[in-house]
C-alpha positions in Angstrom: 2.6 24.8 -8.2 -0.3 22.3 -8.0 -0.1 19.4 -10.9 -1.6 16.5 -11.3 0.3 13.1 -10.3 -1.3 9.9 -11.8 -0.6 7.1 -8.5 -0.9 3.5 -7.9 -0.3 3.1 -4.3 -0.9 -0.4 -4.1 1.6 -2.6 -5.5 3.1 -5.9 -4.3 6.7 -7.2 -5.1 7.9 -10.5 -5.3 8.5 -10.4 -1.7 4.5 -10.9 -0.6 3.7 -14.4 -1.3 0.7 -14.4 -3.5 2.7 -12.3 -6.0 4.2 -13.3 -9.2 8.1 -14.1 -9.3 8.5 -11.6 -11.8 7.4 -8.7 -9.8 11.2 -7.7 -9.1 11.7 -4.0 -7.8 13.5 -3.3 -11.6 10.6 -4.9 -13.3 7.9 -3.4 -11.5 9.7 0.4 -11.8 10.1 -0.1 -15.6 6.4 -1.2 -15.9 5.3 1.8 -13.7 7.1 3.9 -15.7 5.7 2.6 -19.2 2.3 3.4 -18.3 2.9 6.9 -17.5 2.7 6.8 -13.7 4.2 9.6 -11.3 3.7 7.8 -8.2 3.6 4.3 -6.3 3.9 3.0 -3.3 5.7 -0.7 -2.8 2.7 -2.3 -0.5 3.6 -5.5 0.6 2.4 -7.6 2.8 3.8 -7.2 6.6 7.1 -6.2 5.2 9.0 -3.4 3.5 12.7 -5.0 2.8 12.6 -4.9 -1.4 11.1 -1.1 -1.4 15.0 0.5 -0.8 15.9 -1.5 -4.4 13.0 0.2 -6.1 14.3 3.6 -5.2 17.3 2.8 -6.6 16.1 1.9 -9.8 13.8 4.8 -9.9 16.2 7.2 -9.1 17.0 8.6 -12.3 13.5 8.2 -13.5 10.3 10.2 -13.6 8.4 7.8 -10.9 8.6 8.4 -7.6 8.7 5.8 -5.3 7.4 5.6 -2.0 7.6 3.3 1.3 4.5 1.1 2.0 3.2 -1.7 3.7 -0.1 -3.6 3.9 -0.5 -4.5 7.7 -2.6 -7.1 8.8 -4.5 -6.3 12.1 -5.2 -9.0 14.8 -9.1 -8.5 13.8 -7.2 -9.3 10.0 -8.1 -6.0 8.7 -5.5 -5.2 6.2 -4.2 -1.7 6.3 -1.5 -0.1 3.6 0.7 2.1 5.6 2.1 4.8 3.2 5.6 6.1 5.3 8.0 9.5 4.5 10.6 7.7 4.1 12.8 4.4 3.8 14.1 4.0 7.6 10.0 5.2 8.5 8.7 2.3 7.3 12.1 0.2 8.6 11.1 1.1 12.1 7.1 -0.4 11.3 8.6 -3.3 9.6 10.6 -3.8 13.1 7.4 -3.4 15.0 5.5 -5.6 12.7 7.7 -8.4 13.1 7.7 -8.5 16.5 4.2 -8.8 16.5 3.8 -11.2 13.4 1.9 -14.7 14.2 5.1 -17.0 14.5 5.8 -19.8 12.2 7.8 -20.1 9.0 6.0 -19.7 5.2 5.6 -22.9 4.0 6.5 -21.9 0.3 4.5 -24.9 -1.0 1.3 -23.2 0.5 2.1 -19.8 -0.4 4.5 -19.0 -2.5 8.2 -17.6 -2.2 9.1 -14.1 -0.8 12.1 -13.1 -2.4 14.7 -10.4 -1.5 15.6 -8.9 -4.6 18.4 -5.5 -4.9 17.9 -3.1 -7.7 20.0 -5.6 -10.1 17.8 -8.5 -9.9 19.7 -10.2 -8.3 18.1 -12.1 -5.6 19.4 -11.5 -2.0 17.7 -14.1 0.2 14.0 -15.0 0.9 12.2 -13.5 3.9 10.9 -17.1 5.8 8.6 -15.1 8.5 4.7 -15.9 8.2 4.4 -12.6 6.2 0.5 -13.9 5.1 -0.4 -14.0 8.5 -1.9 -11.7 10.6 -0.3 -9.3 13.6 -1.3 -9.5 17.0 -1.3 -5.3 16.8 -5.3 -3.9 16.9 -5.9 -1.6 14.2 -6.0 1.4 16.6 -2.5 0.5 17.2 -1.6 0.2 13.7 -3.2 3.4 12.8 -1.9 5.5 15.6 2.0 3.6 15.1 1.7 5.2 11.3 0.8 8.5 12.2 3.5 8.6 15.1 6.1 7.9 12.2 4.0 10.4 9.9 2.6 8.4 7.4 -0.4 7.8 6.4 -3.2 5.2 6.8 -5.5 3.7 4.2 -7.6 1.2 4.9 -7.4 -2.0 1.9 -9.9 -2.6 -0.7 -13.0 -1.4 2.0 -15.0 -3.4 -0.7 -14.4 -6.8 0.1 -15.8 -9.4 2.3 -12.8 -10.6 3.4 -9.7 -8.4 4.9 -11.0 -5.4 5.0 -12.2 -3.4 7.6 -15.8 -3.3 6.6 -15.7 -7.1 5.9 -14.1 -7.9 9.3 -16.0 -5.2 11.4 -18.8 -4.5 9.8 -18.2 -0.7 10.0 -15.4 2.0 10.6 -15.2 2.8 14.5 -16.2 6.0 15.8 -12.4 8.3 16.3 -10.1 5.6 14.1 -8.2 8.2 12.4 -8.0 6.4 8.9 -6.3 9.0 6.3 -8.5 7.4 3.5 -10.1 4.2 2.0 -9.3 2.1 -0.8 -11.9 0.9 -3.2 -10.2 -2.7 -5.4 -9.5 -2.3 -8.9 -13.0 -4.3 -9.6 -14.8 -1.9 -7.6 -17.1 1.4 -8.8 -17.5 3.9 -6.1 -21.7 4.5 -6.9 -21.9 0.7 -6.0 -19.9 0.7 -3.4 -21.3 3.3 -1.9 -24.3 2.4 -1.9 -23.5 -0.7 0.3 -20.8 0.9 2.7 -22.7 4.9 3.7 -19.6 5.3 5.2 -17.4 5.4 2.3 -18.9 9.1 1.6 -17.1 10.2 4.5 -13.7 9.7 3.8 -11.2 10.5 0.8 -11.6 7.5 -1.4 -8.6 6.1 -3.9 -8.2 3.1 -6.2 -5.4 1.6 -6.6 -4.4 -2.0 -8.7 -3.1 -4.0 -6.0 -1.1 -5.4 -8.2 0.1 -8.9 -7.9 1.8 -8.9 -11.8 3.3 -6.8 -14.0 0.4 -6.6 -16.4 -1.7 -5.5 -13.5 0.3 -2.1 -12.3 -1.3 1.1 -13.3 -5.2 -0.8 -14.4 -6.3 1.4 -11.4 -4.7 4.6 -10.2 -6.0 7.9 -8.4 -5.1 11.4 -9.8 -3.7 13.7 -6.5 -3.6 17.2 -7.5 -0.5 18.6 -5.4 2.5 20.2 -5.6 5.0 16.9 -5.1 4.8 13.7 -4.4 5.4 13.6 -1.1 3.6 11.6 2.2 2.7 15.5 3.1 1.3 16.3 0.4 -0.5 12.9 0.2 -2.2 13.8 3.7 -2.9 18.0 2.4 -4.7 16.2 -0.8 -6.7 13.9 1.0 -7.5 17.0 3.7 -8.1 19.3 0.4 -5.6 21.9 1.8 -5.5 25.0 -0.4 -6.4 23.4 -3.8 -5.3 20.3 -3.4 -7.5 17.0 -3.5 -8.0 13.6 -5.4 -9.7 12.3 -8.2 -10.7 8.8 -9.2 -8.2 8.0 -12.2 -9.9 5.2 -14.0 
């Protein structure tokens, strides 16, 4: 049966750098479930190692969460990766990190990136240059989703910087991008007014959240029938009732 599942698929933990400290898996579960969500995706940047702990917290819960990542491309197009599973997104993280611009963070610069379990208890810090950009191209990115059958959105299309209209200019001819994200600031007549390509793809907002305050401020409605990666792709594809609509 088709319902509707309020999503934020967008969300950064403690772990991404420019986040807040108090964006813990626990915390950011217990938020998500105080404003009513059914759906979000742990998004961080070039990394998936704190999205296991918020599946544990949100086990016996009404939110389901799901494996992201927000990939940065060589051309530093950033692209959120939504996978089926845990060990999906495990085996982009591996790729990722073998093609992540060497260096350490300099936690001065930008901020800590905490491992934290479902307790909140912290478990290490991740000292890879997780801002940075990959050396993968963004067909590479793309196509290394789909081969693990996720799905690929491309970030906040919207803004001048990091994003694949910012970077580029326009979406290439045959990228198979699953959808685009609009930033929580963002209304779609505007924006698509300044980006004609925008009408040709399944659009979704999401918060991008960075604190806990911000989690849920935008969300998309996806009319399915679970909140699966499947049923993400059938919605954005419009299979047999299914489809998306701009939340807030």
């Amino acid at each position: 049966m088709i319902k509707c599942l309020k999503a934020d698929l967008h969300i950064h933990s403690c772990l991404s750098p420019c986040a807040d400290l108090m964006m813990s898996p626990k915390r950011i579960v217990e938020m998500a479930v105080g404003k009513g969500l059914d759906m979000i995706a742990i998004s961080d940047h070039n990394s998936a190692e704190n999205i296991n702990a918020a599946m544990k917290v949100a086990h016996n819960t009404s939110l389901k969460v799901l494996a992201g990542m927000e990939i940065a491309t060589v051309e530093e197009v950033h692209l959120v990766g939504i996978f089926p599973d845990h060990d999906a997104a495990m085996s982009m993280q591996e790729l990722v990190y073998a093609r992540l611009t060497p260096g350490e963070n300099k936690e001065e610069l930008f901020g800590e990136q905490i491992i934290v379990n479902e307790s909140d208890e912290v478990e290490g810090y991740n000292h890879r240059l997780l801002i940075g950009a990959t050396s993968l191209p963004i067909e590479e990115v793309v196509r290394e989703i789909h081969n693990l059958k996720g799905v690929a959105i491309a970030s906040h299309v919207d803004r001048e910087v990091y994003s694949i209209i910012g970077q580029l200019g326009f979406i290439p001819e045959g990228l198979a991008i699953d959808a685009l994200e609009l930033s929580p600031a963002a209304k779609y007549a505007e924006a698509a007014a300044r980006i004609p390509q925008l009408t040709d793809y399944p659009v979704v907002t999401c918060s991008d959240a960075h604190n806990l305050d911000e989690i849920g401020q935008r969300t998309t409605k996806f009319w399915m029938e679970d909140s699966t990666v499947d049923e993400i792709r059938n919605a954005f594809l419009k299979k047999e009732g299914r489809h998306i609509e701009l939340a807030n």
